[in-house]
N, C-alpha and C positions, 0 to 999 in steps of 0.2 A: 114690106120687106126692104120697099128701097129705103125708107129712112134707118130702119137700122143698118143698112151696110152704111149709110151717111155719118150714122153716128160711132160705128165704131171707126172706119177712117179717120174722122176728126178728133178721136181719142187715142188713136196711134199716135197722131201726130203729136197730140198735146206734150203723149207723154215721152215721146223721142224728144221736143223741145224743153222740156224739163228735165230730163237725164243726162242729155247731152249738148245740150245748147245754153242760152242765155241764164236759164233758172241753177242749170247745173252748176255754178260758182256759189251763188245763195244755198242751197241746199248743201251743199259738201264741205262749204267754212273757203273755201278760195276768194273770198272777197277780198280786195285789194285793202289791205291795212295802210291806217294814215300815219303821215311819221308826222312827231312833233319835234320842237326844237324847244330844250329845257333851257327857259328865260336866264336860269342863274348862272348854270354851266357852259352851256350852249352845247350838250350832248345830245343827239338824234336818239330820240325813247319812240316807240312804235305806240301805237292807239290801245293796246292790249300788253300795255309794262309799265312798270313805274306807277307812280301816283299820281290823281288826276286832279284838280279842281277848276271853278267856276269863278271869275274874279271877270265883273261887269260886262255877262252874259259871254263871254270868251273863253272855251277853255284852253289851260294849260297842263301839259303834263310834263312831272319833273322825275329826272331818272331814279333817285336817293330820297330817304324821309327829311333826311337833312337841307336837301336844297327844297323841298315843299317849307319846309320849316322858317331856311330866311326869306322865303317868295313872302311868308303869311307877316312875318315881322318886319317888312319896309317890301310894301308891293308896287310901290312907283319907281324904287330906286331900280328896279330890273325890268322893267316895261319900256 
């Protein structure tokens, strides 16, 4: 009997720290979003807008299809 009042204690707690503590950002989408700074324009696009890609394991994200477009047609001249 003692172990299971042991274990549901420790299952309370789990689940208070995952509802409402640390886990609770991960599980609800509150994770802090990364901002980027688009190479071509220089306008601040969030992690979850814009267009992304991968150019020498780095990524970039560009606010418009169009400024992806001249990143991909001279990609040193904006680096």
């Amino acid at each position: 009997m003692d172990g299971l009042l042991s274990l549901l204690i420790f299952a309370g707690l789990f689940y208070f720290m995952m509802r409402y503590g640390c886990g609770a950002h991960m599980i609800h989408g509150h994770a802090a979003k990364r901002k980027y700074i688009d190479p071509v324009c220089d306008m601040e696009v969030a992690s979850d807008q814009g267009y992304g890609k991968v150019h020498r394991d780095q990524e970039y994200r560009f606010c418009t299809r169009s400024c992806l477009n001249k990143f991909d047609a001279e990609p040193e001249k904006y680096l």
